[in-house]
N, C-alpha and C positions, 0 to 999 in steps of 0.2 A: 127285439133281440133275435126275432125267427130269421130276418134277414142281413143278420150281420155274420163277417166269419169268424172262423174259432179263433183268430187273434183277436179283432175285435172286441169279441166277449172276451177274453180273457184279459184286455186291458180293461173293459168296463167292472170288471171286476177286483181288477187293482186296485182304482179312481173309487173305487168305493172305499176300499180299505183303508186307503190315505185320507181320504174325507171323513169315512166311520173313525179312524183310530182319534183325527183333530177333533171331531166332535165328543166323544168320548170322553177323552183328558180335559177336555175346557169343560164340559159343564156336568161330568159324571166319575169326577176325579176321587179314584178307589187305590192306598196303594198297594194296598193289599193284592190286590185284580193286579193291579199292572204289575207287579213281580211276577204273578203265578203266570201273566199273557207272555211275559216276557219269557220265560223258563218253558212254555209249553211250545213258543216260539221257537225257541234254542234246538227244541227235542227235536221239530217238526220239520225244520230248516236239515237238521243232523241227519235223520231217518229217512225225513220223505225225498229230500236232494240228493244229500251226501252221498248217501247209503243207498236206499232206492233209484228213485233217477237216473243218479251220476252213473253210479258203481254197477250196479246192478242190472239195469236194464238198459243203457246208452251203451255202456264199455265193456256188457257182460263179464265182468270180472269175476261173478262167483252165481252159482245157483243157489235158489232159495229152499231153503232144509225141507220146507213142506208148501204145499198148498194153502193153509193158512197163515206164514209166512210170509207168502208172495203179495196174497189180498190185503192182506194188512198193509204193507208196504206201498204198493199199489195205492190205496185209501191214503196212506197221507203224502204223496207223491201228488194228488187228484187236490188235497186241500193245501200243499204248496201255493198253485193258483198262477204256476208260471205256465201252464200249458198240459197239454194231455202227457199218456206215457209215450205216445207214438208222435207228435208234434215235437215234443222239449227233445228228443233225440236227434230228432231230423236237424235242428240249430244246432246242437251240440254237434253232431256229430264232422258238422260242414266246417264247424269253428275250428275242429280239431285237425281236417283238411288242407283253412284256407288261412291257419292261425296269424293274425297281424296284416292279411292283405288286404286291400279292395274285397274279394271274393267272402272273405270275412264274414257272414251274417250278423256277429256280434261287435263287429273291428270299431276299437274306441277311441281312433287317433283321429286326430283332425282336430276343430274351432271349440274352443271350450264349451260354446254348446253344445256342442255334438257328442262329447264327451259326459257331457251332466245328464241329457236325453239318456244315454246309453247305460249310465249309471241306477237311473230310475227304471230299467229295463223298456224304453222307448225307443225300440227296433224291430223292424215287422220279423214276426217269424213264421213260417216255413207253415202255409195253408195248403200245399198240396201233396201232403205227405203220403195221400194216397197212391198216388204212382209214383214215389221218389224209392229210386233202388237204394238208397241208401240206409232205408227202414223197413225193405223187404221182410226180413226174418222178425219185426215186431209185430209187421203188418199181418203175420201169418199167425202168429201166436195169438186162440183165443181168449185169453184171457185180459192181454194188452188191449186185446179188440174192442174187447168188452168195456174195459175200464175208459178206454177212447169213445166210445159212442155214449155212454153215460156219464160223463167228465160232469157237466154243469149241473144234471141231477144232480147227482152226488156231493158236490160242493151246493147246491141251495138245498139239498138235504138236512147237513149239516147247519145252514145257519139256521135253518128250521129247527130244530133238534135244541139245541141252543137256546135259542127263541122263546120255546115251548117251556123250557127247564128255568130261564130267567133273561128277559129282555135284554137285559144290561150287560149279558155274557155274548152276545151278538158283537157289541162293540170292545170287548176286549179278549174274548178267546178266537175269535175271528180277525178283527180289522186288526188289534193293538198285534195280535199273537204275528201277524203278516210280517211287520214290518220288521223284524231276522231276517225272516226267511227274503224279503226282499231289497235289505241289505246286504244281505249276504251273497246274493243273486248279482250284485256290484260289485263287490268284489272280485269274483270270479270272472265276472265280463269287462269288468275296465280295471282296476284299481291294480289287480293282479298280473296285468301287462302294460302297466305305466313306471317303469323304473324308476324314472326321474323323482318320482315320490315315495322310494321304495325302504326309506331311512334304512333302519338295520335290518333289510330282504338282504337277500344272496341269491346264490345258482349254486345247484351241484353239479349240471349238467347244461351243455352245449345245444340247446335247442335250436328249430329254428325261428321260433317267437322271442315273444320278450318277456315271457313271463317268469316271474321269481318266489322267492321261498317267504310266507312271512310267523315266523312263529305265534305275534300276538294274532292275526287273521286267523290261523291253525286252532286254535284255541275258540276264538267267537265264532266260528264254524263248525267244529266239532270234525272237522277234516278238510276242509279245503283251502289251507291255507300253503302246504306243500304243493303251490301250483306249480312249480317249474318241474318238481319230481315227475308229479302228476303227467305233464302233457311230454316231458320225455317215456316214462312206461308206462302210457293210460289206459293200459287192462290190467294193470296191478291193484289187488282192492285193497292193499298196505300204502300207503304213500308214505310213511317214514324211514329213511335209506341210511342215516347216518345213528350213530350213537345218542347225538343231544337231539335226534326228535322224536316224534309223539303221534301219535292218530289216534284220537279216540274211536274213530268212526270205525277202524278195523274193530274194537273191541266187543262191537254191536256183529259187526260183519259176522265174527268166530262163532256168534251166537247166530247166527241166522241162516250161514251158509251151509250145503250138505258136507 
């Protein structure tokens, strides 16, 4: 692992979770565990993405009320498992750049493979974040620093921690719990800029991507399912603009922000 880079790792730690979470449900099949994986899933996809990640530290859209606030955030942002706080923004941030082109780090058009790869979040991201002006001001922020150079501790912290408390929570507070948050992660990167599958999506606004509105997606997200709101005002930490939508993730935000 010493010499692999932080993408790398961080897909071999995917490839676990999809292989932990099948192993798991075939021969340690709890449904009790899989509701509570799934729900803790929902929160961790909501908080540590939505909220964290996204909003928070990628799009700066709000500051966090306090220092333990931030760490917290932080913490399940690191067990998301998509990347550091300083890596996942340097993709995001380019995507929101080079939205739907070639330049695209996330761009999910082309051969249906290419598309399902992309779905599974199987796209290199962004290993030199260390001189990319584009995460200058995360780069400088110690604490991002901090939670970036500790990234893997911290998540095998955690399955440890788990581990230690009950073997069997390894494979569904961890691997089963992933699998939201990296559906969810699909969403956002393909699904949400695939029109042609967009059934009842819409647009409020004239972007220059293709992404669209989808209430049920908004809902199994806990906020990111306003993606065309989204990538028209993505410093906004409210993404719901009309009368009939919703965000729950603001409702976390109101609580978190100064």
């Amino acid at each position: 692992m010493k010499d692999l880079t932080h993408n790398q790792k961080v897909k071999t730690l995917q490839a676990f979770a999809w292989i932990g979470s099948i192993f798991t449900l075939t021969f340690y099949w709890n449904l009790q565990l899989l509701l509570w994986a799934l729900f803790i899933g929902w929160l961790i996809h909501g908080l540590g993405l939505c909220v964290s990640m996204h909003r928070m530290i990628t799009h700066r859209s709000f500051k966090p009320r306090n220092k333990f606030v931030k760490y917290f955030l932080c913490f399940l942002s690191t067990i998301c498992t998509l990347g550091s706080v300083i890596a996942w923004p340097t993709t995001h941030r380019n995507h929101h750049t080079y939205t739907d082109t070639k330049k695209d780090p996330t761009y999910p058009h082309g051969s249906l493979w290419h598309t399902i790869k992309c779905f599974f979040y199987y796209f290199p991201t962004h290993d030199d974040y260390q001189g990319a002006m584009v995460v200058k001001d995360l780069v400088k922020d110690k604490d991002y620093s901090w939670f970036h150079r500790n990234y893997f501790n911290i998540i095998l912290a955690y399955i440890l921690v788990l581990g230690i408390i009950n073997p069997l929570y390894i494979g569904y507070f961890y691997c089963v719990a992933m699998i939201p948050v990296f559906i969810g992660i699909g969403w956002v990167s393909v699904l949400a800029h695939l029109p042609k599958i967009s059934f009842f999506g819409y647009k409020n606004y004239k972007t220059k991507g293709l992404s669209y509105n989808s209430h049920f997606w908004q809902l199994l997200t806990m906020g990111e399912g306003l993606h065309n709101n989204h990538h028209a005002k993505p410093a906004d930490w409210n993404t719901a603009k009309k009368w009939h939508e919703f965000d729950i993730a603001s409702l976390f935000i109101r609580l978190f922000r100064r």
